[in-house]
C-alpha positions as CSV (number, residue, x, y, z in Angstrom):
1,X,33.5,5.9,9.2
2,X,30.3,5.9,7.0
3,X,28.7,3.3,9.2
4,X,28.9,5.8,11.7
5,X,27.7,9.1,9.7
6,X,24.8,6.4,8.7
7,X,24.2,6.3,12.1
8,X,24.0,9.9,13.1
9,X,22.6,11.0,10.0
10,X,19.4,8.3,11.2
11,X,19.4,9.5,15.1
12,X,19.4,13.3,13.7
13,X,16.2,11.7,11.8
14,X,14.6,10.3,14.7
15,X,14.8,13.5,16.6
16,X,13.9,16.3,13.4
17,X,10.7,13.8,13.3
18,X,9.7,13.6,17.3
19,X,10.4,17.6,17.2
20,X,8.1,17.9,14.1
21,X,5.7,15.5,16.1
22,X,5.4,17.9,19.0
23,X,5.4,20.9,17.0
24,X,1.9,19.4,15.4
25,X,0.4,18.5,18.5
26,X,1.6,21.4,20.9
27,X,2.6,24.1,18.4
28,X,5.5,24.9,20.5
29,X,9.1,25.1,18.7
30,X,12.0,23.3,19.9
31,X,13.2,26.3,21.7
32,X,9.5,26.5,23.2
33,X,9.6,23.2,24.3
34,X,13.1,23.6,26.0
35,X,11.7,26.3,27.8
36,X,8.8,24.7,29.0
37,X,10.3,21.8,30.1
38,X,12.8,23.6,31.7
39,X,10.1,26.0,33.5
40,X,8.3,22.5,34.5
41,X,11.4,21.5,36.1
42,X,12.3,24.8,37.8
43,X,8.8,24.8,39.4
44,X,9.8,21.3,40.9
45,X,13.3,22.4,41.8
46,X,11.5,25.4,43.3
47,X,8.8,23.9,46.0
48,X,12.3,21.3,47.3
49,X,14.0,24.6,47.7
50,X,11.4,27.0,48.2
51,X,13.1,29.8,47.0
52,X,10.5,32.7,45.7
53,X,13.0,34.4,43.1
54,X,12.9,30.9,41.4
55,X,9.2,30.6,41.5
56,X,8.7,33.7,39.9
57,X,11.3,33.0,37.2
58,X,9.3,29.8,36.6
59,X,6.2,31.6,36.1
60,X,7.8,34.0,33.8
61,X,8.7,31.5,31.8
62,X,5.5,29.6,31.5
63,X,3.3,32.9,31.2
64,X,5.8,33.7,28.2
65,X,5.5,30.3,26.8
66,X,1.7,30.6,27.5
67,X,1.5,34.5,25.6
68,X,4.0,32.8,22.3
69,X,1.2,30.2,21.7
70,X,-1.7,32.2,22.0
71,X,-0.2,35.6,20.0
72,X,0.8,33.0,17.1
73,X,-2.3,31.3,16.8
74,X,-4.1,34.5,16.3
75,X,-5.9,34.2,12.8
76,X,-5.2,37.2,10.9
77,X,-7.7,38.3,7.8
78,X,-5.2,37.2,5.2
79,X,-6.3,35.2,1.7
80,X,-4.6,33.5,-1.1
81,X,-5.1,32.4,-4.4
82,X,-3.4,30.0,-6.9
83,X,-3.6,30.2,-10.4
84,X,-5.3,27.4,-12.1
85,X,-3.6,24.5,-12.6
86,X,-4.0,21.2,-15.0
87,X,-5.0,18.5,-13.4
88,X,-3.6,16.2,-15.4
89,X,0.0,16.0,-16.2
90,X,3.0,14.0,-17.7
91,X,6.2,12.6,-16.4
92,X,8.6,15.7,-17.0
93,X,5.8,18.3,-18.3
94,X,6.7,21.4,-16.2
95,X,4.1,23.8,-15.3
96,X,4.3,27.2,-13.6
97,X,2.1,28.0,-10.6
98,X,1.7,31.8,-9.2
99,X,0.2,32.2,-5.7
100,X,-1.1,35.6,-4.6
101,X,-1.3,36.4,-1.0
102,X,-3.8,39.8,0.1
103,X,-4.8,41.5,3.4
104,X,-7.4,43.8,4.0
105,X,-5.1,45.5,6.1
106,X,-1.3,45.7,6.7
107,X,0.8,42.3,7.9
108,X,4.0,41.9,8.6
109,X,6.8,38.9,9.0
110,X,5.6,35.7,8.2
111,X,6.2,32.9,5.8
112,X,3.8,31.1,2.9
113,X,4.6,27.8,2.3
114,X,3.0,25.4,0.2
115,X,3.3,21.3,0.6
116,X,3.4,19.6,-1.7
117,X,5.6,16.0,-2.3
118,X,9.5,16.4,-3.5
119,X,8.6,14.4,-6.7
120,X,6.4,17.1,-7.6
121,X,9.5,20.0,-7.3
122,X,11.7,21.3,-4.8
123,X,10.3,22.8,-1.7
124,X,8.1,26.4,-1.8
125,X,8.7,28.6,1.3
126,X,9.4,32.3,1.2
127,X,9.2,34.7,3.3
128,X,7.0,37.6,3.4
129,X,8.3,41.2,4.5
130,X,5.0,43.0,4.5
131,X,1.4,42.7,3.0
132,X,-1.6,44.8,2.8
133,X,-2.8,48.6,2.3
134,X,-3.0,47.5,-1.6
135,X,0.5,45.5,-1.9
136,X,-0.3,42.0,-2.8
137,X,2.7,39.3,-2.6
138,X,2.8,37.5,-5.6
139,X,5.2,34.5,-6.1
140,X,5.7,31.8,-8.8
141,X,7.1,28.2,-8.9
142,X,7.3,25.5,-10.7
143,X,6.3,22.2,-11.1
144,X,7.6,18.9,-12.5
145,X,6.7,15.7,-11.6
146,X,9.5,13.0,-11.8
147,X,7.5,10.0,-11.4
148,X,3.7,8.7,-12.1
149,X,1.0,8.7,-9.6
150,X,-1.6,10.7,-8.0
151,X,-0.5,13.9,-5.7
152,X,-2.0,16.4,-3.4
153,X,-0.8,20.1,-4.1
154,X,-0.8,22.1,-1.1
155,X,-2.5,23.0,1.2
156,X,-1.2,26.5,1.2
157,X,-0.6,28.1,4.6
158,X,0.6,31.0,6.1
159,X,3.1,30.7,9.3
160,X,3.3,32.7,12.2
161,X,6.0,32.9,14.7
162,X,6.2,34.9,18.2
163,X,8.8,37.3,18.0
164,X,11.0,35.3,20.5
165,X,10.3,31.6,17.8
166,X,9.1,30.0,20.8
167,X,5.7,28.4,19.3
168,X,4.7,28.3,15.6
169,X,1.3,28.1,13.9
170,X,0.3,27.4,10.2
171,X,-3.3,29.3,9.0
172,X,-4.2,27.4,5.4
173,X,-5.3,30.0,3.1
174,X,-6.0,27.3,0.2
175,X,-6.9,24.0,0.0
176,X,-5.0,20.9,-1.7
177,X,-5.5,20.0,-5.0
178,X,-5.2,16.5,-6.8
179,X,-3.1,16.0,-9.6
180,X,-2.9,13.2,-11.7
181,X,0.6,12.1,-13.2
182,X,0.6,10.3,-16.2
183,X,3.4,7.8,-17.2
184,X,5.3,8.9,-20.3
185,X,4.7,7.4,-23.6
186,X,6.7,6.2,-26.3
187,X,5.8,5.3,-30.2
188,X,5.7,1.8,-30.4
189,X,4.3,-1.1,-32.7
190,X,3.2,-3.8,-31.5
191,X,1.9,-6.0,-34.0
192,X,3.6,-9.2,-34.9
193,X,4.5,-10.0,-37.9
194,X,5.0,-13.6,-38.2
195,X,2.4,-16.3,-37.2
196,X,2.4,-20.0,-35.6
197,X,-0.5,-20.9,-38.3
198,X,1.4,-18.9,-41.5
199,X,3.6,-20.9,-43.3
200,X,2.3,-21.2,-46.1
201,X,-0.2,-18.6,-44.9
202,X,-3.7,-19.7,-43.9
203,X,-6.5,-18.6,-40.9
204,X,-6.5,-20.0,-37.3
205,X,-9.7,-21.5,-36.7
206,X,-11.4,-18.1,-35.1
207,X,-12.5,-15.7,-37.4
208,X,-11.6,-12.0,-37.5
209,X,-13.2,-8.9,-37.8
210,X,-10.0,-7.8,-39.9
211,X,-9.3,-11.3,-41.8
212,X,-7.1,-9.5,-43.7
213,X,-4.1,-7.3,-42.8
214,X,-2.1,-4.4,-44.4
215,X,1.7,-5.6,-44.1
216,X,3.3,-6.9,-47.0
217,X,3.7,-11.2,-46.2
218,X,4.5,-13.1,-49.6
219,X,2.7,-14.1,-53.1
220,X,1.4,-16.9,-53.5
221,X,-0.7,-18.6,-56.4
222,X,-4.0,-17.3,-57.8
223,X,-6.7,-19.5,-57.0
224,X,-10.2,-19.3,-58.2
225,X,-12.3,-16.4,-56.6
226,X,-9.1,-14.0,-55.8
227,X,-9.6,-10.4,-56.3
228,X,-7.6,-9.6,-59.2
229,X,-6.6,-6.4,-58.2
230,X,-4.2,-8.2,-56.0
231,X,-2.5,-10.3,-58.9
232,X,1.4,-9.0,-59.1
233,X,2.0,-8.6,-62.8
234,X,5.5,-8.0,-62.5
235,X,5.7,-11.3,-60.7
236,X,3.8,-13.2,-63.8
237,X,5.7,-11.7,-66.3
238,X,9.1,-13.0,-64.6
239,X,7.7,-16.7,-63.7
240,X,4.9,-17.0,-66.0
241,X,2.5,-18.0,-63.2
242,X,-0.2,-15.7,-61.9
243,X,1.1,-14.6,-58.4
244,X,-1.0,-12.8,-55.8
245,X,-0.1,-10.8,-53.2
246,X,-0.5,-11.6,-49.6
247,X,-0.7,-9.5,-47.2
248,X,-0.1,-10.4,-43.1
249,X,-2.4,-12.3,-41.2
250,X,-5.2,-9.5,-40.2
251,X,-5.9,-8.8,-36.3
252,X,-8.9,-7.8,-34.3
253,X,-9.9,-5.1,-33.0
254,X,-9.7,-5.6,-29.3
255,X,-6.4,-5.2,-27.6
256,X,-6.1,-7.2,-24.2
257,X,-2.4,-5.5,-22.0
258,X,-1.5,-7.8,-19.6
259,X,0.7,-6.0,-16.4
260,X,2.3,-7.8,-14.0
261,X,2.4,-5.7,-11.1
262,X,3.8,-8.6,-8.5
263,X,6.0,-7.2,-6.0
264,X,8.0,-10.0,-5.7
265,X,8.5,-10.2,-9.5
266,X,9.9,-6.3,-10.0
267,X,13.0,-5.1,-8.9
268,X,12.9,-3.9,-5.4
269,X,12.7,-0.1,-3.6
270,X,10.7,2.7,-4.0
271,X,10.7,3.5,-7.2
272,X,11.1,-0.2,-8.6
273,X,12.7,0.3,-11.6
274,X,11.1,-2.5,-13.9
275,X,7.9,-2.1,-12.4
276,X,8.0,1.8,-13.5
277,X,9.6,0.2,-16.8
278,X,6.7,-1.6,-17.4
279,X,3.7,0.8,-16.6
280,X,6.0,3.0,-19.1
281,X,5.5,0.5,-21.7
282,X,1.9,-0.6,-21.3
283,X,0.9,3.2,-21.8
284,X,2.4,3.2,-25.2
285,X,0.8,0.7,-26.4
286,X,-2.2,1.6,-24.6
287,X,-1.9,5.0,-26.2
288,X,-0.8,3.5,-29.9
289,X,-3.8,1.1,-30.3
290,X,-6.4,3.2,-29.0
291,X,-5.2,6.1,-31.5
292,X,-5.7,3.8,-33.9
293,X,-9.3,3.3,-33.1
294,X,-8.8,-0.4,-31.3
295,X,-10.7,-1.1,-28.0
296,X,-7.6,-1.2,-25.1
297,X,-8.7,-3.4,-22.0
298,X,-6.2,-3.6,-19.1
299,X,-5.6,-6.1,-16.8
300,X,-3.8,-6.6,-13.4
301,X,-3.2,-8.6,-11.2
302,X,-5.1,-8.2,-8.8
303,X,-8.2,-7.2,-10.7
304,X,-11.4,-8.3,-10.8
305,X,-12.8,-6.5,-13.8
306,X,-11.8,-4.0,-16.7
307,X,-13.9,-2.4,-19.4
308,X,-12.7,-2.2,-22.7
309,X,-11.4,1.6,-23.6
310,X,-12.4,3.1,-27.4
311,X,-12.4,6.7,-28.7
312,X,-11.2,10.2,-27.8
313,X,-10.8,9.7,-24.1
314,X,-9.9,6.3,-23.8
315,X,-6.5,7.1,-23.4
316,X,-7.5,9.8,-20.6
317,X,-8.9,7.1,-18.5
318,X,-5.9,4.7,-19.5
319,X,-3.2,6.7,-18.3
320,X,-5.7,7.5,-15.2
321,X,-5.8,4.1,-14.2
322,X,-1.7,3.4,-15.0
323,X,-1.2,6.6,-13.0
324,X,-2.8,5.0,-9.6
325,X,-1.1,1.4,-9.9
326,X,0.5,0.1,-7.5
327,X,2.5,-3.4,-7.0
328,X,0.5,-6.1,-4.9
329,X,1.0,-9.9,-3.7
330,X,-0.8,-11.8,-6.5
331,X,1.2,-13.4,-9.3
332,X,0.7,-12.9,-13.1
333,X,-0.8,-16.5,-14.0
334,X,-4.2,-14.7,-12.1
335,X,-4.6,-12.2,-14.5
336,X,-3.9,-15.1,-17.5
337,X,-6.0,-17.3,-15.7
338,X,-9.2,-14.5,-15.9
339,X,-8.4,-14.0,-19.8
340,X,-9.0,-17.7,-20.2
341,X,-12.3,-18.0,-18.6
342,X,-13.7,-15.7,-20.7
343,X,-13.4,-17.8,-23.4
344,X,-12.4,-15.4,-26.4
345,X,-10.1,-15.8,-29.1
346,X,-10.4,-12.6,-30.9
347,X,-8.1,-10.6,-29.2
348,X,-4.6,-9.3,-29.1
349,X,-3.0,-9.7,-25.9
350,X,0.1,-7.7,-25.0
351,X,1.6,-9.5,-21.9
352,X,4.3,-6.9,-20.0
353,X,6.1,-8.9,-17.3
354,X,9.5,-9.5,-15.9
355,X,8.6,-13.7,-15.8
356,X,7.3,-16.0,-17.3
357,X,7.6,-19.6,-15.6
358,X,6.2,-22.6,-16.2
359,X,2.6,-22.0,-14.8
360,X,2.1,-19.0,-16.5
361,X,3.2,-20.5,-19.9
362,X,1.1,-23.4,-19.8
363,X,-2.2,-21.0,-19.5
364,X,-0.8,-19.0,-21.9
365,X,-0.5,-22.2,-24.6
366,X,-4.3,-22.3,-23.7
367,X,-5.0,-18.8,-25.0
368,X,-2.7,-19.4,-28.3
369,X,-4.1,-22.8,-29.2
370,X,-7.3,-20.9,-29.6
371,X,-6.0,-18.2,-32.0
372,X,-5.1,-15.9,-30.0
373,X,-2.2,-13.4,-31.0
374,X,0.1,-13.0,-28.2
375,X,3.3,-10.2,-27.5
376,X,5.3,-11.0,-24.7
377,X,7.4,-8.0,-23.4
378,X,10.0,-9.0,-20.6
379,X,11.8,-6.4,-18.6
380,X,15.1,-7.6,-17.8
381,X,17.1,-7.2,-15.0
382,X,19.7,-9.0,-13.0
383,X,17.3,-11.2,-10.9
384,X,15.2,-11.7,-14.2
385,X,14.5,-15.6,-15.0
386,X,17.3,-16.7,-18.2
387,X,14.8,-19.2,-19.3
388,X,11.3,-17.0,-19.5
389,X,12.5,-15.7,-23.1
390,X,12.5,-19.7,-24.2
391,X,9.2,-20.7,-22.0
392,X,7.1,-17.7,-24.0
393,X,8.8,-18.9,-27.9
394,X,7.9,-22.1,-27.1
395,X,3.9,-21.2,-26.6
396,X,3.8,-19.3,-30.0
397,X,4.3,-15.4,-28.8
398,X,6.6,-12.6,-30.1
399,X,9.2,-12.0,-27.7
400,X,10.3,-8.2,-27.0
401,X,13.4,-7.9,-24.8
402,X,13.2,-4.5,-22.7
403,X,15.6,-3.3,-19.8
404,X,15.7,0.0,-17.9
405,X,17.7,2.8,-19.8
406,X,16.5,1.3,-23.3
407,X,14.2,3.1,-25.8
408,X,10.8,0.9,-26.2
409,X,10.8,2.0,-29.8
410,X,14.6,0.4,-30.8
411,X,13.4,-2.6,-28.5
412,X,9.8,-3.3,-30.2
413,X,11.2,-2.7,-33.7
414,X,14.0,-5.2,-33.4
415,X,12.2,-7.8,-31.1
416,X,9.3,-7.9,-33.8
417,X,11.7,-7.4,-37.1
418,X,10.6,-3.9,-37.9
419,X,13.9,-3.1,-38.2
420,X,14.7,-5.3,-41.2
421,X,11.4,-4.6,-42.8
């Protein structure tokens, strides 16, 4: 039974899309197109019969097919106007929108409809009674975009019928706008806080702009030349030793995300759920580090280049460029592989993907054998790879465990030890 309401409901597809086809090309309706046909093959039943009463019911009905196209194809002096909209929005962010439809003079019985996609909110078509003399039409709606990307809304258009609906035509009275969808963000931390080099504590071989961190690490022994502001007297009184305190390892100021946007990698179906996972959290900590004043890079893919982002409208063009990516064929080593040849060590790389196999860990080792600081984020899900947790421990990153229907917050706090800080 519902292998057979699969199939009508897909040949009741087929034919709503070769009807909507013909409507665009011919402007006729379906019942216009009935009646043309059937006129085309009463003219041929005609001339085998030759019988005049059909000819002339043949030519009725193509002269009244003929007089539905032309009389709803009239343009009529009609304008429209849409109140300004933001063209930029969030995942869930509702905004209203008011259209206002005047005519120098009076109008009658037709419908404004504006197009827009069914992620952006449900479909906007209402009829119109009368317009003009004075009486505007004024209708509002609203919209909320369920998932990222880049949309068109409108155009708007007016549509005119013949009084018998035998032939339809849409006049656009607006045109379409673009609006761009940001992913949503959440307030993460993505710093870790224990190091390959920091037991006892001491600098990789690449020196830092921030040598020196802010999270509380340990105390150790004063040595000669420590700042003595930083000598724990609580701590000497109890052990009788001069104790300083040490904070965690410091980090640089340029922040390198990683997305891996394979197609094969990410769950499949439109929308893929880890690949809409990940975007999600590669905008938070796009969003966290450049609010606190850190240059944001990201990198695909399948990307040649990106320019490091700093300052008030870095995250603008960061949630910009999330907003317009889409999954490709290329594999996530690629985008490791372009991090290595160019040859830094003084970054923090945030690495957001749902593998990690063997090739990409051993160009990873390559980035944190040279001091880099490295946060590996793995979407699970049930095709994920069991081993890629134990491949990325192995090269010295901070594993973050994060699956669809989990807050990133909860996830970064407990995969870095916030949570028991």
């Amino acid at each position: 039974m519902a292998l057979r309401r699969s199939q009508g409901a897909t040949s009741n597809g087929e034919v709503a899309g070769i009807s909507a086809l013909v409507e665009r090309f011919t402007g006729l309706t379906p019942a216009g197109a009935v009646v043309l046909l059937a006129s085309l093959a009463g003219f041929g039943l005609a001339r085998l019969l030759g019988g005049q009463a059909l000819f002339l019911l043949v030519y009725a009905g193509l002269l009244l097919v003929a007089a539905a196209a032309v009389t709803s194809r009239r343009k009529r002096r009609l304008a429209a106007e849409r109140s300004t909209l933001p063209t930029r929005m969030r995942v869930g962010q509702v905004a209203e929108v008011e259209l206002t439809v005047t005519a120098p003079g009076r109008l009658r019985a037709f419908v404004v409809q504006e197009h827009l996609s069914p992620l952006m909110s449900d479909p906007v078509r209402v009829p119109v009674a009368s317009v003009g003399s004075e009486q505007d039409f004024v209708h509002s709606y609203a919209v909320r975009p369920t998932l990222r990307g880049v949309y068109q809304l409108g155009p708007l258009a007016a549509e005119w019928t013949d009084p018998f609906g035998l032939a339809r035509h849409q006049q656009v009275l607006t045109e379409s706008v673009d609006v761009i969808v940001h992913p949503s963000t959440d307030a993460i931390f993505d710093r870790p806080l224990t190091r390959m080099w920091e037991d006892p504590p001491f600098r990789p071989p690449v020196s830092r702009p921030w040598p020196q961190g802010f999270e509380f690490y340990g105390m150790r022994d004063y040595v000669s030349g420590d700042d003595p502001r930083r000598i724990v007297w609580p701590a000497v009184a109890r052990t009788g030793k001069f104790l300083v305190r040490e904070s965690e390892q410091g980090i640089t100021d340029r922040v390198t995300l990683v997305i891996d946007n394979c197609e094969k990698a990410h769950s499949p179906g439109f929308p893929s759920e880890t690949f809409e996972l990940a975007v999600r959290a590669v905008a938070s900590l796009g969003a966290y580090n450049i609010k606190q004043g850190y240059a944001v890079r990201l990198i695909t893919n399948d990307a040649t280049d990106a320019r490091e982002l700093r300052g008030s409208k870095a995250r603008i063009a960061l949630l910009d460029e999330l907003a317009r990516l889409q999954l490709g064929p290329a594999a996530v080593h690629a985008a490791v592989e372009r991090v290595i040849t160019e040859r830094r060590g003084d970054t923090h790389m945030c690495l957001v993907s749902t593998a990690f196999d063997s090739r990409t860990a051993s160009r990873v080792r390559m980035l944190t054998e040279k001091g880099m600081s490295l946060v590996v984020a793995l979407v699970e899900w049930d095709e994920a790879d069991p081993n890629a947790s134990r491949r990325a421990r192995e090269v010295g990153a901070q594993v973050v465990a994060i699956s669809p229907g989990q807050q990133l917050e909860a996830a970064f706090a407990h995969g870095l030890g916030l949570a028991l800080r």
